[in-house]
Backbone of each chain as ProteinMPNN parsed JSONL, in Angstrom:
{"seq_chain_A": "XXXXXXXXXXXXXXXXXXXXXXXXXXXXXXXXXXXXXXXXXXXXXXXXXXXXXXXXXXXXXXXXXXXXXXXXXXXXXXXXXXXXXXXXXXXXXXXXXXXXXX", "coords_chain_A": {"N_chain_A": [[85.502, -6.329, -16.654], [82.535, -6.271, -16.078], [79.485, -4.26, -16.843], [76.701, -4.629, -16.548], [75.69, -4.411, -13.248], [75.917, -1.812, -12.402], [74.754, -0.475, -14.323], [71.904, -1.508, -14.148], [71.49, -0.162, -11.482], [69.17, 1.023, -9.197], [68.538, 5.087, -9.551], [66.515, 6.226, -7.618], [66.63, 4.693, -5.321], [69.761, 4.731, -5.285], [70.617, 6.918, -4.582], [72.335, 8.75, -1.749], [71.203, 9.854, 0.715], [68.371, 8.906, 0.474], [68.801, 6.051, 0.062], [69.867, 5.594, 2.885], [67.3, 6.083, 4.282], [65.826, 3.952, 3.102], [66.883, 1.639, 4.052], [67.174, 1.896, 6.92], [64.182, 1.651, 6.928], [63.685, -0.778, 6.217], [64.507, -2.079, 8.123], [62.865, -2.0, 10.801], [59.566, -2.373, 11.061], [57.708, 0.299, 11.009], [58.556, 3.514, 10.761], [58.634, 6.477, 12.557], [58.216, 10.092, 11.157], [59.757, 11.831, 13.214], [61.753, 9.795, 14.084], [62.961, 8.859, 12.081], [64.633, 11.195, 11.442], [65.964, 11.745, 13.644], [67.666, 9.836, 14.006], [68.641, 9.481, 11.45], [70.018, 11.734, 10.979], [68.713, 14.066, 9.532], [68.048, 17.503, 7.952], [64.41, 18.764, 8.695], [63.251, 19.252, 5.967], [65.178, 18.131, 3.922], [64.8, 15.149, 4.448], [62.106, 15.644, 4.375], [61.798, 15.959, 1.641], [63.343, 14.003, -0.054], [61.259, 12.039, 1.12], [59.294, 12.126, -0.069], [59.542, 11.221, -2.804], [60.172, 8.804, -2.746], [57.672, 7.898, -1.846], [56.493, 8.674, -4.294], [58.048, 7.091, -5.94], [56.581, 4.744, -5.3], [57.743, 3.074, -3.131], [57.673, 3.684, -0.924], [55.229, 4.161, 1.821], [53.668, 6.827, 3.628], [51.863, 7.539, 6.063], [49.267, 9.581, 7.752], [48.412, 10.624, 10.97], [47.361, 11.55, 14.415], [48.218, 11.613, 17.256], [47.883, 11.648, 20.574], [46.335, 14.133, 20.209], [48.317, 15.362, 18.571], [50.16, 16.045, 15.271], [51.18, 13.036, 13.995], [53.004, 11.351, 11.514], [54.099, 8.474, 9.525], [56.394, 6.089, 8.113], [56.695, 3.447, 6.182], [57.755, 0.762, 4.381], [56.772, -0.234, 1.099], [55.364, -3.301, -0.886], [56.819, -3.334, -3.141], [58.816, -1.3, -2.42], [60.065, -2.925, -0.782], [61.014, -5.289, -2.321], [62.4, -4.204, -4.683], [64.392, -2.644, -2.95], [65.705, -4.992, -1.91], [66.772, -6.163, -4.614], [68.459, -4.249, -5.043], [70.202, -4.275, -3.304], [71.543, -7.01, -3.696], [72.528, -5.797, -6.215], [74.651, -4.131, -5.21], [76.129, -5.897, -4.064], [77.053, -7.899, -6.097], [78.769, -5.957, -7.099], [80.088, -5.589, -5.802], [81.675, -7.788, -5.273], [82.885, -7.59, -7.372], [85.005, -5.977, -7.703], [86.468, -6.545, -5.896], [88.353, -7.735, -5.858], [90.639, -6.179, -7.178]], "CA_chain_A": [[84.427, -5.807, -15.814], [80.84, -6.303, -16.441], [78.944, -2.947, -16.602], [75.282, -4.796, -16.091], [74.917, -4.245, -12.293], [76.214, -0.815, -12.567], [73.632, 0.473, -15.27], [70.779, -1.15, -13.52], [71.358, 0.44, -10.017], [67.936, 2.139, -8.99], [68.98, 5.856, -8.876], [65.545, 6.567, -7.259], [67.52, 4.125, -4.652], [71.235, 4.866, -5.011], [70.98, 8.476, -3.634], [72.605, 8.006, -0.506], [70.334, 10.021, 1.705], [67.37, 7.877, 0.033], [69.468, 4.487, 0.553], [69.443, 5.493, 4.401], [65.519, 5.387, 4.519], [65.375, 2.238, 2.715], [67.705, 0.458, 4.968], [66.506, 2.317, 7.966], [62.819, 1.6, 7.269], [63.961, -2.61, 5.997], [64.317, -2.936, 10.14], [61.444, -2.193, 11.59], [57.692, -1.933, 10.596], [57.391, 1.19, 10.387], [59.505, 4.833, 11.869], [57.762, 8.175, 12.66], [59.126, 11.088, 10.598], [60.997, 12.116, 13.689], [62.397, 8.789, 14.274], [63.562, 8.72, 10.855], [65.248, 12.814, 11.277], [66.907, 11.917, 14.546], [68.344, 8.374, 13.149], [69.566, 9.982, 10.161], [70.586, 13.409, 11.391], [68.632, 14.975, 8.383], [66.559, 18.535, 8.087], [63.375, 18.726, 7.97], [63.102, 20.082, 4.383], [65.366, 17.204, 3.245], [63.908, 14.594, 4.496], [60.689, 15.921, 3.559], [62.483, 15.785, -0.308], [63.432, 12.54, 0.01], [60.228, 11.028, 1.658], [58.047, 12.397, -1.173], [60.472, 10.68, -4.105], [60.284, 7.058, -2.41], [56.875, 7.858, -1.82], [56.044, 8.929, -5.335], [58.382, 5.794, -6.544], [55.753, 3.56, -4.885], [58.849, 2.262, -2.455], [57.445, 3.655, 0.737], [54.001, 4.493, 1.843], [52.954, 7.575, 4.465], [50.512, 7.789, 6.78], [49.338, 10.921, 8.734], [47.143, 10.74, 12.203], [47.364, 12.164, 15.433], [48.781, 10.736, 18.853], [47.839, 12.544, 21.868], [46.39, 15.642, 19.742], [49.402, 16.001, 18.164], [50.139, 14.956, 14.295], [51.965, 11.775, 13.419], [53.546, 10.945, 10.602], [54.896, 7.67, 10.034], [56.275, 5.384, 6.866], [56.695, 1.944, 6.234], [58.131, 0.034, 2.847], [55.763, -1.344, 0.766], [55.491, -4.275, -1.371], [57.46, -2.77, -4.219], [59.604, -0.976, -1.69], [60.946, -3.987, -0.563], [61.369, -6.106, -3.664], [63.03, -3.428, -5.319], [65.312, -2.617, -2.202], [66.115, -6.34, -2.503], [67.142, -6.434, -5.868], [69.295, -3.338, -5.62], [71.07, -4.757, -2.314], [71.837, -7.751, -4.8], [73.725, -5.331, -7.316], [75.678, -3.669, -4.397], [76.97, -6.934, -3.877], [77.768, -8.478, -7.135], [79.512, -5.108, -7.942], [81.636, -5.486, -4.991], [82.798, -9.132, -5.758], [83.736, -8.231, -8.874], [85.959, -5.152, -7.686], [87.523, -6.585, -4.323], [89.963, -8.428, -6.481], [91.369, -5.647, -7.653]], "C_chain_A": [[83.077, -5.921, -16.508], [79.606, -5.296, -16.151], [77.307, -3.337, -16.225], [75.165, -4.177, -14.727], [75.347, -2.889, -11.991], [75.229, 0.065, -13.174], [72.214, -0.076, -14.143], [69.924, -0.813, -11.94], [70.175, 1.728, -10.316], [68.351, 3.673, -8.475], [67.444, 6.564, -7.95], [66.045, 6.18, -5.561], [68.956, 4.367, -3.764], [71.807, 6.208, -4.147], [71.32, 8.679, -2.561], [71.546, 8.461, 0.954], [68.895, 8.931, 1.636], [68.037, 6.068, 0.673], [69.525, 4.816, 2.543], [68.618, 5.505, 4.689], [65.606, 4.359, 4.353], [65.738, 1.712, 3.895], [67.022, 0.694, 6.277], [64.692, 1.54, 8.109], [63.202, -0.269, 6.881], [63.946, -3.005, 7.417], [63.614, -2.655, 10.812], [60.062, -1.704, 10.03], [57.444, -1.015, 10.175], [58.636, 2.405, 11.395], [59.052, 6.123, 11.697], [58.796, 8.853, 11.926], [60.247, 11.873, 11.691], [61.578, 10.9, 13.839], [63.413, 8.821, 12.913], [64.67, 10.106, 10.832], [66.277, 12.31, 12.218], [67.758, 10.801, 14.092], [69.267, 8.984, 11.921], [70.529, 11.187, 10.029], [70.429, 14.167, 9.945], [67.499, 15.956, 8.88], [65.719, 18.094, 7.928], [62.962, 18.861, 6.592], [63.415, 18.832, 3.983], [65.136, 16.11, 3.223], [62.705, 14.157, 4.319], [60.752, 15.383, 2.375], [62.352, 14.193, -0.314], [62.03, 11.379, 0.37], [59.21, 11.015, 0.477], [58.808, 11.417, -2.628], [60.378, 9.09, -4.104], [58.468, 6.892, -2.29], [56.223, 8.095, -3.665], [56.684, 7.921, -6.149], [57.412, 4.755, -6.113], [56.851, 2.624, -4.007], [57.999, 2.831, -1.174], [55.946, 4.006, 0.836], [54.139, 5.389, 3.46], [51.912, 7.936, 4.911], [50.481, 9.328, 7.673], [47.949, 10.619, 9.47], [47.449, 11.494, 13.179], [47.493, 10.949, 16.471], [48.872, 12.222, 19.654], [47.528, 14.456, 21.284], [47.486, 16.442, 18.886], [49.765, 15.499, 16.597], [51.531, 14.041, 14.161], [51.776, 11.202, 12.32], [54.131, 9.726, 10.317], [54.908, 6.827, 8.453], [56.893, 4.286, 7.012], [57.145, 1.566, 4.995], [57.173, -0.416, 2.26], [56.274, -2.417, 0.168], [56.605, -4.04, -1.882], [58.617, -2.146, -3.828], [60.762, -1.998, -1.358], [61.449, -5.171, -0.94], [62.681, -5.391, -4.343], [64.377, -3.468, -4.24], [66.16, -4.066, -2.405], [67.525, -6.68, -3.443], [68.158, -5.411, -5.805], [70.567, -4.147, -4.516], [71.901, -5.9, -3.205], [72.793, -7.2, -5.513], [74.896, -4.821, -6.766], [76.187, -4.944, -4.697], [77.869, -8.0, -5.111], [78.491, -6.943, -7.384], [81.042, -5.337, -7.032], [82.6, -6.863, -5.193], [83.216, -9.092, -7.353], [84.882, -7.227, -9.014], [86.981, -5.773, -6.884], [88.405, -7.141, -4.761], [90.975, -7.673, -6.925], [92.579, -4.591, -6.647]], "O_chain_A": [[82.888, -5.489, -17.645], [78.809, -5.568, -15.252], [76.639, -2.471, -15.659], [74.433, -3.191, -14.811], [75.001, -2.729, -10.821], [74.89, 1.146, -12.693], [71.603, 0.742, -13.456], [68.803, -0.972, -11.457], [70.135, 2.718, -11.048], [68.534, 3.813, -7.265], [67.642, 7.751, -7.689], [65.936, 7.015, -4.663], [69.27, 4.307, -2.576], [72.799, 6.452, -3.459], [70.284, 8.928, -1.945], [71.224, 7.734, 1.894], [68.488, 8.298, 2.609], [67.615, 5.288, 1.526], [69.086, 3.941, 3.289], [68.55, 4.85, 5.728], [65.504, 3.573, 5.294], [64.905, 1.346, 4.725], [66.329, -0.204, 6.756], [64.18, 1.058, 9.12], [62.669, -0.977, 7.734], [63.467, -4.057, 7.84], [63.735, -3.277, 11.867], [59.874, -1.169, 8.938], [56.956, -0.98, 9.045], [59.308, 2.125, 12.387], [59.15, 6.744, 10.639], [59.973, 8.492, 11.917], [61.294, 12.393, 11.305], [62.669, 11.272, 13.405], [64.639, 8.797, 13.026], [65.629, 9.94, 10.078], [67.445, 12.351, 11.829], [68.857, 11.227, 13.737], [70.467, 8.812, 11.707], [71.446, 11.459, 9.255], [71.335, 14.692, 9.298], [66.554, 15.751, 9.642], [65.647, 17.104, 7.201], [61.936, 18.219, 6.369], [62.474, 18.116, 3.64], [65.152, 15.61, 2.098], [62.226, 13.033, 4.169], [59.993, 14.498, 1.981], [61.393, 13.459, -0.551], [61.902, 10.226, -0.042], [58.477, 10.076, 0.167], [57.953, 11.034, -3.426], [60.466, 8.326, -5.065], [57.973, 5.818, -2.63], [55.314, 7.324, -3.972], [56.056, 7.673, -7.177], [57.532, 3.714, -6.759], [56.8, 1.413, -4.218], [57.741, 1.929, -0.375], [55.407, 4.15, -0.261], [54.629, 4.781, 4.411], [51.06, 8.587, 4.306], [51.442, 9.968, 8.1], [46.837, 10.437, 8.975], [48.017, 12.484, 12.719], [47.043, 9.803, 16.478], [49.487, 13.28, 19.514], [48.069, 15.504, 21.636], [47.554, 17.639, 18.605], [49.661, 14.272, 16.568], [52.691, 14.447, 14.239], [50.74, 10.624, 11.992], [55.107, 9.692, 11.067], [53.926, 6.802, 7.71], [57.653, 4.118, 7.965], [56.727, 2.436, 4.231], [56.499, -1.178, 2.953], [57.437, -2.732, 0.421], [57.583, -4.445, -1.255], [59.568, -2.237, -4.604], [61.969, -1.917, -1.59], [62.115, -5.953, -0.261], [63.769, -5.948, -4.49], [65.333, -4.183, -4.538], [67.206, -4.096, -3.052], [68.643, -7.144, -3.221], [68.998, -5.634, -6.677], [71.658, -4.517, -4.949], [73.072, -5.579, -3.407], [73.872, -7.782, -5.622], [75.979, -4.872, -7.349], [76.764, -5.02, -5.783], [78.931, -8.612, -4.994], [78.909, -7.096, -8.532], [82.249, -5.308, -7.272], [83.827, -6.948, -5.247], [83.62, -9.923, -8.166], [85.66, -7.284, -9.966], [88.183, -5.605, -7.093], [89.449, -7.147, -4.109], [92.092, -8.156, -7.112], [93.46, -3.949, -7.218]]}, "seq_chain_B": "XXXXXXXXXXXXXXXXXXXXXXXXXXXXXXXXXXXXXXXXXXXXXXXXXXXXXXXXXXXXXXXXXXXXXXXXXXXXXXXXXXXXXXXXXXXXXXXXXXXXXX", "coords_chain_B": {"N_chain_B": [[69.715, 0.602, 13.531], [73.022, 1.67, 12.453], [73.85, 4.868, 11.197], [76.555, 5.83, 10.528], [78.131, 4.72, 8.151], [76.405, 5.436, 6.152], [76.37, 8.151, 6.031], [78.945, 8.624, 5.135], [79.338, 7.842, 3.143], [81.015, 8.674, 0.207], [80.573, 11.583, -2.462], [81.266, 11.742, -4.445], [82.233, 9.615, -5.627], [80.011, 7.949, -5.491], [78.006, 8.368, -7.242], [76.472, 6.897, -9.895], [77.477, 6.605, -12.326], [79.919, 7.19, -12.08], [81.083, 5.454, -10.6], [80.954, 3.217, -11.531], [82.994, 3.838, -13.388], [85.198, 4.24, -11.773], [85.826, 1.976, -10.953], [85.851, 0.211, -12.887], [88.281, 1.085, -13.868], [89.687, 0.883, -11.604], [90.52, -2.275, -12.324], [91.931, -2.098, -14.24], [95.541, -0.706, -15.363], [95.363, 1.572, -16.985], [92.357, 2.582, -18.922], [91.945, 3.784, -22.411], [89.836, 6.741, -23.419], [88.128, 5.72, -25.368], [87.548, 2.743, -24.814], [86.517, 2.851, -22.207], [83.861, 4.445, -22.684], [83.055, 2.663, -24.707], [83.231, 0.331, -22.841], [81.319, 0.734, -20.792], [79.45, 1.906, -21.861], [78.418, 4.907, -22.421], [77.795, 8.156, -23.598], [79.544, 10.248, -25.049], [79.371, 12.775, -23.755], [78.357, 12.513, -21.086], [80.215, 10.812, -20.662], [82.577, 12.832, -20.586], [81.885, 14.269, -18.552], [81.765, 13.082, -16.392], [84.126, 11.99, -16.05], [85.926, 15.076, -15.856], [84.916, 15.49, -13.073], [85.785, 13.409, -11.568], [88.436, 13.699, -11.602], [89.179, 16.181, -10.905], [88.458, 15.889, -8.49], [90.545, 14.726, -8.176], [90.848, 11.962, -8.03], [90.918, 10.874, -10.649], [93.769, 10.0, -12.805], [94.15, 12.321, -15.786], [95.247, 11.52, -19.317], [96.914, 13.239, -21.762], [97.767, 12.413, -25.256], [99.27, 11.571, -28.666], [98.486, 8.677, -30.796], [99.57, 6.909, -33.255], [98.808, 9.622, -34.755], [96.676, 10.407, -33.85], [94.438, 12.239, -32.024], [95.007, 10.705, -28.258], [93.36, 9.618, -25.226], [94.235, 8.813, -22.401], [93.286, 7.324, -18.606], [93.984, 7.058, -15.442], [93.458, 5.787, -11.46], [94.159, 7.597, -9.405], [96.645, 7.723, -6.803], [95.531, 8.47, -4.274], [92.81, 7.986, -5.529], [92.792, 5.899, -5.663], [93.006, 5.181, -3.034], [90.849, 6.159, -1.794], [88.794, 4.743, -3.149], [88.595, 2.168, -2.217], [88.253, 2.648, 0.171], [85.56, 3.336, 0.008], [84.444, 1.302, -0.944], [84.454, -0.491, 1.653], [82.786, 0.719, 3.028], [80.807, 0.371, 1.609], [80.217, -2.294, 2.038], [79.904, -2.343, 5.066], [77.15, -1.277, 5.184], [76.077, -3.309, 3.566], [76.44, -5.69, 5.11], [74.578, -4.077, 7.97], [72.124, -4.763, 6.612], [71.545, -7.089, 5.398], [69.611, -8.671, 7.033], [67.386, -8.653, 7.389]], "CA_chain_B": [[70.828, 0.811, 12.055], [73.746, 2.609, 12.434], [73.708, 5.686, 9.716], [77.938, 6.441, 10.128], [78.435, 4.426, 6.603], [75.803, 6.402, 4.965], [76.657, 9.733, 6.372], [80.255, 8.73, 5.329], [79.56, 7.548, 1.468], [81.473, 10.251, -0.756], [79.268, 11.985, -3.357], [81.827, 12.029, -6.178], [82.262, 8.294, -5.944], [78.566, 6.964, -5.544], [76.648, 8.181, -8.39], [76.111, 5.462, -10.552], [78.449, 6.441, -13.449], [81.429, 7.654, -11.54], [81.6, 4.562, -9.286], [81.356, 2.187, -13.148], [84.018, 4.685, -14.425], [86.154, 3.971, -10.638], [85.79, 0.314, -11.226], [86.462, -0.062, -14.19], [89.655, 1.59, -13.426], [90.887, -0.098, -10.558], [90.725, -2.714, -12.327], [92.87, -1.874, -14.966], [96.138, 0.355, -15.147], [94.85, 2.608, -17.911], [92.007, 2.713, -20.043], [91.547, 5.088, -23.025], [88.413, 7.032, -22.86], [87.47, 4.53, -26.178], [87.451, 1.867, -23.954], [85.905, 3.329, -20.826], [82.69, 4.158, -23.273], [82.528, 1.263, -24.879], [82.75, -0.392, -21.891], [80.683, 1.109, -19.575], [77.627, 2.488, -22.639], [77.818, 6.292, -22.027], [77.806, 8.991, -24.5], [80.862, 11.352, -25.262], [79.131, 14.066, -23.298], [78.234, 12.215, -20.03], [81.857, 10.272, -19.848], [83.32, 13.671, -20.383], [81.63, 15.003, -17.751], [82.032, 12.159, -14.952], [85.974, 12.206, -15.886], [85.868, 16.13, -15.268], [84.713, 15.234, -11.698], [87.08, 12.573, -10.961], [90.036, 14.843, -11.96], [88.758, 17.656, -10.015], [88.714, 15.588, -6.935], [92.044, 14.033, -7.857], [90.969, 10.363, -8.193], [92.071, 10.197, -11.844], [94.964, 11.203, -13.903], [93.958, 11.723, -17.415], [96.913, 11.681, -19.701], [96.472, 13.688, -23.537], [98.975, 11.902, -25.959], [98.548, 10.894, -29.655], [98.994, 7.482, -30.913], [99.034, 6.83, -34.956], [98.785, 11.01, -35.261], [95.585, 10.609, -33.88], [94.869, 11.93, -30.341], [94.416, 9.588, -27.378], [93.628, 10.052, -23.84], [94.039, 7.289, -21.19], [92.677, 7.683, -17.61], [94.276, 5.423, -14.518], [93.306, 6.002, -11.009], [96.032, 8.125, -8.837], [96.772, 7.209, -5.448], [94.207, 8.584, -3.482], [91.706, 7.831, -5.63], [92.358, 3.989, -5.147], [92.608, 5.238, -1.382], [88.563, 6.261, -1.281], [87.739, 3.91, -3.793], [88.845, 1.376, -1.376], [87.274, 3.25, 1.318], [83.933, 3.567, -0.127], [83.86, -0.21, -0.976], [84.189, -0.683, 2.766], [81.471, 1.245, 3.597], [78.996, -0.9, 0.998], [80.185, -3.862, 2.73], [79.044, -2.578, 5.832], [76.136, -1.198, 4.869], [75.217, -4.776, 3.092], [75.9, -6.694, 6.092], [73.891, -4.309, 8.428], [70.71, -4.713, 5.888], [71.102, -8.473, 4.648], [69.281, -9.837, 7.986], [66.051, -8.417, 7.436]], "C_chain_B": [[71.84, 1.97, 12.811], [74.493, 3.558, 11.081], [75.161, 6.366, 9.442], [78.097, 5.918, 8.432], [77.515, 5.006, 6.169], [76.23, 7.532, 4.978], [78.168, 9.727, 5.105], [80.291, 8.458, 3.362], [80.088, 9.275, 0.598], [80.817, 10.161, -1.908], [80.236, 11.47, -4.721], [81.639, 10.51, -6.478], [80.847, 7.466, -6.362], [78.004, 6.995, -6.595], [77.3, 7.253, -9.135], [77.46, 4.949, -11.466], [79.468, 5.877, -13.205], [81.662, 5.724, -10.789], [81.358, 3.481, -10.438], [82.846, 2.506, -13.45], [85.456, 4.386, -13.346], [86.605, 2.564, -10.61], [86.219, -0.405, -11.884], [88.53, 0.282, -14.455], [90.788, 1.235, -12.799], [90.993, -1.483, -11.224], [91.466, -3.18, -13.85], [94.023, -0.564, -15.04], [95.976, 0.993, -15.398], [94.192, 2.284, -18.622], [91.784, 4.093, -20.898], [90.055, 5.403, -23.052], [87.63, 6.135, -24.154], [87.077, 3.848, -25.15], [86.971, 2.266, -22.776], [84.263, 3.784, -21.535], [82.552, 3.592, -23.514], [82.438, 0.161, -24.12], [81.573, -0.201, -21.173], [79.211, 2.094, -20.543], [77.104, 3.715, -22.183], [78.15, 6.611, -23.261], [78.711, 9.533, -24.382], [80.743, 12.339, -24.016], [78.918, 13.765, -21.697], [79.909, 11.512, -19.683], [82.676, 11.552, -19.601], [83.417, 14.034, -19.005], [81.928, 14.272, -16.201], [83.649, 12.486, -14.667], [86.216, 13.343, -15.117], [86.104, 16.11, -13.859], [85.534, 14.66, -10.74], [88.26, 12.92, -10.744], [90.038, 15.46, -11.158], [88.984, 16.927, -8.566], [89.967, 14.661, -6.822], [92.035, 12.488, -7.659], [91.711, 9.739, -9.467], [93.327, 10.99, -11.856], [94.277, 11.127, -15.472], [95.001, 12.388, -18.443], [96.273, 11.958, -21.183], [97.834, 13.17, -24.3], [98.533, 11.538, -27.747], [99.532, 9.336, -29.903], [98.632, 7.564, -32.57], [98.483, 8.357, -35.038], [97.6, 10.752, -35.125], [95.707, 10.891, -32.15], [94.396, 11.388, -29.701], [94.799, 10.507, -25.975], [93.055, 8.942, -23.273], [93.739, 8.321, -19.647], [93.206, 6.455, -17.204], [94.045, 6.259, -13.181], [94.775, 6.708, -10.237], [95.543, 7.33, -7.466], [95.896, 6.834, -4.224], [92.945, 8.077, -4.336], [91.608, 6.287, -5.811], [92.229, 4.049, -3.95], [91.112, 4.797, -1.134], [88.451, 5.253, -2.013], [87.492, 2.807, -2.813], [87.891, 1.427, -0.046], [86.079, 3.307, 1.049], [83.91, 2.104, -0.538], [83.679, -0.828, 0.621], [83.082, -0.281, 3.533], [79.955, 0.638, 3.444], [79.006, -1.921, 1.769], [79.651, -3.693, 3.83], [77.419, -2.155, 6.001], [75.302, -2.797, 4.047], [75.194, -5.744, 4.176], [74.9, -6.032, 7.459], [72.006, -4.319, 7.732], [70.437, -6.055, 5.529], [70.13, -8.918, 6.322], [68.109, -9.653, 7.923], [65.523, -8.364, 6.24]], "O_chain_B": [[71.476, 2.89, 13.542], [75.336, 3.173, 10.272], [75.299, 7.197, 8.545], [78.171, 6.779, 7.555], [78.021, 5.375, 5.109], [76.524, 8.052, 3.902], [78.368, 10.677, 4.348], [81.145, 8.864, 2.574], [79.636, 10.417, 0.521], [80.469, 9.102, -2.43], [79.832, 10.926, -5.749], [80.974, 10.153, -7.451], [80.678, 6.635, -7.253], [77.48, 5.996, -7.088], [78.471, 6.888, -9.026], [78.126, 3.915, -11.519], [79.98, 4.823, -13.584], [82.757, 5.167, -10.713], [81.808, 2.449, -9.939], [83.715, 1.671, -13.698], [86.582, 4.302, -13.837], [87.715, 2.183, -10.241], [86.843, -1.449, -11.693], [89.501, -0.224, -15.019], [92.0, 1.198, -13.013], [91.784, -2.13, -10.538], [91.502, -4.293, -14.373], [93.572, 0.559, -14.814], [96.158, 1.873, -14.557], [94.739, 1.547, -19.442], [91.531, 5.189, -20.397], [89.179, 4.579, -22.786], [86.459, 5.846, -23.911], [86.177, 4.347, -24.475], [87.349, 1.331, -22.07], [83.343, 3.407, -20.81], [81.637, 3.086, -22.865], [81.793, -0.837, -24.44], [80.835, -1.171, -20.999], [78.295, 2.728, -20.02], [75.978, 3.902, -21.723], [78.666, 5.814, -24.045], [79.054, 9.422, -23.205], [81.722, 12.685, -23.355], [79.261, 14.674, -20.943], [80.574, 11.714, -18.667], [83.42, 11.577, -18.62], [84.445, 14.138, -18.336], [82.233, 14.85, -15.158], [84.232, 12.955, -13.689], [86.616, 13.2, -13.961], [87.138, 16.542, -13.35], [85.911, 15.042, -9.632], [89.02, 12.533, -9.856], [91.028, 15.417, -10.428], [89.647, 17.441, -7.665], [90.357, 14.039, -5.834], [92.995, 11.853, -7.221], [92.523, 8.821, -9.583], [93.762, 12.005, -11.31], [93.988, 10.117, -16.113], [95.456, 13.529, -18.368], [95.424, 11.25, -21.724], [98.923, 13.564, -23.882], [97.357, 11.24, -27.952], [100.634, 8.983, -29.485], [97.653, 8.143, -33.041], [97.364, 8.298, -35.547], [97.008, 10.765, -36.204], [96.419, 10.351, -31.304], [93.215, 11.177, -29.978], [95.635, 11.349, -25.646], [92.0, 8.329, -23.439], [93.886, 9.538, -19.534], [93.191, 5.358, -17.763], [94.314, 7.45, -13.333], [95.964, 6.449, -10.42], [94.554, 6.653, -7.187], [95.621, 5.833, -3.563], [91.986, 7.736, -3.643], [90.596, 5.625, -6.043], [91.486, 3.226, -3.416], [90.495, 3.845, -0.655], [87.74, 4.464, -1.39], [86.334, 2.482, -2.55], [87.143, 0.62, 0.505], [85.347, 3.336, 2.038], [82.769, 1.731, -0.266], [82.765, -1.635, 0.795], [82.573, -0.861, 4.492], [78.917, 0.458, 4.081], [77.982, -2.461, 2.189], [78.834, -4.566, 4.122], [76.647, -2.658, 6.818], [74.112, -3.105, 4.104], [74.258, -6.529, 4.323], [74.357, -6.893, 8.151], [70.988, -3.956, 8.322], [69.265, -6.367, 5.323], [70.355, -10.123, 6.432], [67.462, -10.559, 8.449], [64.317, -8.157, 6.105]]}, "name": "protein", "num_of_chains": 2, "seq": "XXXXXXXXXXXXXXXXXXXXXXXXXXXXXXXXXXXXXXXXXXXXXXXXXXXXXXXXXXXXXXXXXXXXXXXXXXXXXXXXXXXXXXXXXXXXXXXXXXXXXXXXXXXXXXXXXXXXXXXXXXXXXXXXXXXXXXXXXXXXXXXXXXXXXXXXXXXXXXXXXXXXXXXXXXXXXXXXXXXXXXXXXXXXXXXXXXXXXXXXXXXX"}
């Protein structure tokens, strides 16, 4: 077994509620903070957690405006977001061809 | 996206270590915990502690024996815990094929 793509799995990444943003936000443009709650079936609170961690990794970027008087929230991947995501999707996959034999 | 394979990833398995330390496993009958650090580049105090976990949820067995009047302890996955392991590799897979298109 080859422990490389194991050690350098992004745990900023690997957290599984976090890995359902990524992926979630990799297919579209962008997804309002409820879009993202009802999609995921997460609290507010934890979601919150999570949005600030990808946001403070420089993986996602949040905006805040208003639609119809009302505020909107909404985040998108950035550059770095989606390089990184990339690269980790990559280690999923070499980890799994090197288990499925077993 | 559909968020059942994330919802569905089991905690004990994912973090980073545990799912090296599961791997490593299945793909041998028994290693001793020598060999499961020196494979996999943890410290005494973090392999202890992953094993702990694995036990507790009944994925390993870890077996206390001495060899050369020195003591040894091997670790091989039990039944179930090649079940989930199995099961949570199914889950990456679909989680990698619905994320590779974008």
């Amino acid at each position: 077994m080859n422990p490389a793509p194991f050690l350098q799995l992004d745990r900023v990444i690997h957290e599984k509620g976090r890995l359902a943003i990524m992926s979630a936000l990799a297919a579209a443009p962008e997804l309002s903070f409820t879009e993202l709650r009802e999609l995921l079936q997460m609290t507010d609170g934890n979601l919150t957690t999570h949005l600030r961690t990808l946001q403070e990794a420089g993986y996602i970027a949040v905006t805040k405006s208003q639609r119809d008087s009302r505020p909107l929230t909404t985040c998108a991947l950035t550059k770095a977001g989606r390089d990184t995501f990339a690269g980790y999707l990559g280690l999923l996959e070499q980890i799994i061809a090197q288990t499925k034999n077993f």
